[in-house]
N, C-alpha and C positions, 0 to 999 in steps of 0.2 A: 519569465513572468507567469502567474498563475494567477488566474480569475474561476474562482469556487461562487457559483449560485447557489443560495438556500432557498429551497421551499419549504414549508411548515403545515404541518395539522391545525396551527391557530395562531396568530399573529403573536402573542408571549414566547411562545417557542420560535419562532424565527426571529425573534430581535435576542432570547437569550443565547441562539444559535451563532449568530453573527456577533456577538459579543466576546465568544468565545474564540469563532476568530481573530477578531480586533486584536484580542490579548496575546494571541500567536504571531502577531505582527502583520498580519494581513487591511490593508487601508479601506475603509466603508466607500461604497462608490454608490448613486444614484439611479444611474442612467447607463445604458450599454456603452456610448458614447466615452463612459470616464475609463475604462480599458480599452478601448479600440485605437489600433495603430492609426497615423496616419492617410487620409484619405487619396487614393493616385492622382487626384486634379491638383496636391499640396495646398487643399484647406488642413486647418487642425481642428480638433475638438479638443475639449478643455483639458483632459490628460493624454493628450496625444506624446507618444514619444516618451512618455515616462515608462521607467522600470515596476517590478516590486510586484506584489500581491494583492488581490485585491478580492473583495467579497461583496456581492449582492444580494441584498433580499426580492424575492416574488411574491408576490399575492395572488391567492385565488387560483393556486396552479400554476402561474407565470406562462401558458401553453403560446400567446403571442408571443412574450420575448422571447423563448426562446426560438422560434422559430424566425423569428428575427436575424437572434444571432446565428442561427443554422447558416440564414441567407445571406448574410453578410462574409460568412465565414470565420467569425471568430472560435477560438476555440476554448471551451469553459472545460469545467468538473459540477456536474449537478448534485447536490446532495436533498434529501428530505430528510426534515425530521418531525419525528412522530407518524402516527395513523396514517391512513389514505386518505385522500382530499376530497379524491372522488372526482377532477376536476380531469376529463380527458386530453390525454398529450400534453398533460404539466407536471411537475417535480415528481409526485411518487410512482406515476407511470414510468417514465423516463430517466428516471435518477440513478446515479454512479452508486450512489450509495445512500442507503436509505439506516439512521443511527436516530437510536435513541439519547436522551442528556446524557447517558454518563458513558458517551462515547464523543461528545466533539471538543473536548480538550485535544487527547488522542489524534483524531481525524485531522483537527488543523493543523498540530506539527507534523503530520505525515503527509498534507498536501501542500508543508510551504517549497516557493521554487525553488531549484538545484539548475547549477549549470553542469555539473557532471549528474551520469546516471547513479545511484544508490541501490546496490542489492542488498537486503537483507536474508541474510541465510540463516533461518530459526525452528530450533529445537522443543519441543511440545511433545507432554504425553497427553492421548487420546483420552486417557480416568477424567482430563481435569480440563478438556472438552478442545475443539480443534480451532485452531486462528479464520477471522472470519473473511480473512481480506486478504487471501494469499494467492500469487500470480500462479504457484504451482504450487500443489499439496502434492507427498511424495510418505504414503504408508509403509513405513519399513519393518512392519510385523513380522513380516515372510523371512526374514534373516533370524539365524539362534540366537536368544533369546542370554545375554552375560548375564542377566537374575540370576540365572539358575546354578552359576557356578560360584560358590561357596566362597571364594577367594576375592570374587569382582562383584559379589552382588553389594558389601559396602561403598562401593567406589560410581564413579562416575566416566563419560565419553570422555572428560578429561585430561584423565589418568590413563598412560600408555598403553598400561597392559589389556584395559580396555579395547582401546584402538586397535591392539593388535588382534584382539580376539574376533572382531567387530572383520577387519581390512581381509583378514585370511580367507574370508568368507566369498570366493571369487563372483559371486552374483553381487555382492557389494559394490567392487571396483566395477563394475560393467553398468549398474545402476550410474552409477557418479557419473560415469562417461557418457550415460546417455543423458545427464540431466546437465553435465557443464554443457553439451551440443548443444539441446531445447534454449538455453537461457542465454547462450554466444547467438541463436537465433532469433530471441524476441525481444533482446533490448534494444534494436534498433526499432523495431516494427513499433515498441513502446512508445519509445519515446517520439515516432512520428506520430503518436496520439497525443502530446505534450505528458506521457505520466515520466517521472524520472526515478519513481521510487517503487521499486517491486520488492515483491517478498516468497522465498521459496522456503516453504517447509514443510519438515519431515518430522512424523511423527512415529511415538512408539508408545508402548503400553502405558509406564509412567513417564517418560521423559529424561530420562537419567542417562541412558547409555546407548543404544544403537539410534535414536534421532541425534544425539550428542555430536558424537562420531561423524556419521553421514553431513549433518551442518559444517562441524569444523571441517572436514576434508573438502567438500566446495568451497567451501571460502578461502582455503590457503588456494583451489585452483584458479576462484576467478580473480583474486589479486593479483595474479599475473597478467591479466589483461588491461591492458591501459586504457585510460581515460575513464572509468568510473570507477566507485568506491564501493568497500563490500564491507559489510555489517555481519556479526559471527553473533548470535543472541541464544542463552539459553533461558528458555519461558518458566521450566518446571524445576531447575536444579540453584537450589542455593549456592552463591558465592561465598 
């Protein structure tokens, strides 16, 4: 289950906000009470024991409820959208993530819940600007440069001979090695914050070939790890 709180700069944006999750499948709820497990004396509240996603709107900061829910211990995803509220210890203070409109299409399907963890391993060039939500950003400028060799500069991480130009590069394999460790190490830590969906990416000038590269080869390694699933994305290279 995932319960995403919206705060808003003005009450239009937080109901177009929540609208947006609606349409991700996430269910409108009122009151803290409508995602909260179970109480230990075995009263219920009115969605006690139900599954699924769910999204709330705050007003005015929301800085009560959530400290509410701090105290109860449930566990949310804050988001604001728009400006500052101005409103101390509510949504733009404290927010997971603070998104403009033409970011919570987007946002909702990346916060809906998963029972397995989701890595996303994604490729970006730095020209056409860097992903803004990435668990690890990983610059692989520092490796040569396939542009420059006359044979691969039409081609893509793709394309083998890429890979191979890209792999020989022994700072490369030792990069990977230190970044499949970091991410065998933070998915559990992850997901004991309830996120299930990270994102590791590596960027390069335009996107095309040493980010290319560096993604796909984490990804064929964390698919060998069981029990989550791993996402190979490339941002800047046409299919």
């Amino acid at each position: 289950m995932t319960l995403v709180i919206v705060g808003a700069s003005s009450e239009q944006r937080m109901q177009d906000a929540i609208s947006a999750f609606e349409a991700a499948g996430f269910r409108r709820i009122r009151e803290l009470d409508g995602a909260a497990p179970s109480p230990p004396d075995g009263g219920t509240s009115p969605q006690a024991g139900k599954m699924g996603d769910f999204v709330l709107g705050v007003s005015d900061g929301g800085a009560e409820m959530l400290r509410e829910a701090d105290r109860r211990g449930i566990k949310y995803v804050l988001v604001h959208d728009g400006e500052d509220d101005h409103h101390a210890g509510g949504s733009f203070e404290r927010a997971h993530h603070r998104i403009e409109a033409g970011q919570r299409d987007e946002l909702a399907q990346h916060l809906r819940g998963r029972e397995r963890p989701l890595v996303t391993c994604l490729a970006f060039g730095y020209k056409n600007g860097a992903p803004a939500d990435a668990a690890l950003l990983v610059d692989a400028r520092f490796l040569d440069n396939p542009y420059w060799v006359p044979e691969l500069r039409p081609l893509s991480g793709r394309d083998q001979a890429v890979t191979k130009y890209v792999m020989q590069q022994p700072a490369a394999g030792r990069l990977l090695d230190d970044v499949q460790r970091m991410v065998r190490d933070l998915l559990p830590l992850y997901e004991e914050k309830g996120r299930m969906h990270i994102v590791v990416a590596f960027g390069c000038t335009g996107g095309q070939h040493r980010s290319v590269v560096l993604a796909s080869e984490l990804a064929t390694r964390l698919r060998e790890i069981e029990g989550i699933d791993v996402d190979f994305v490339t941002r800047d290279v046409d299919d």
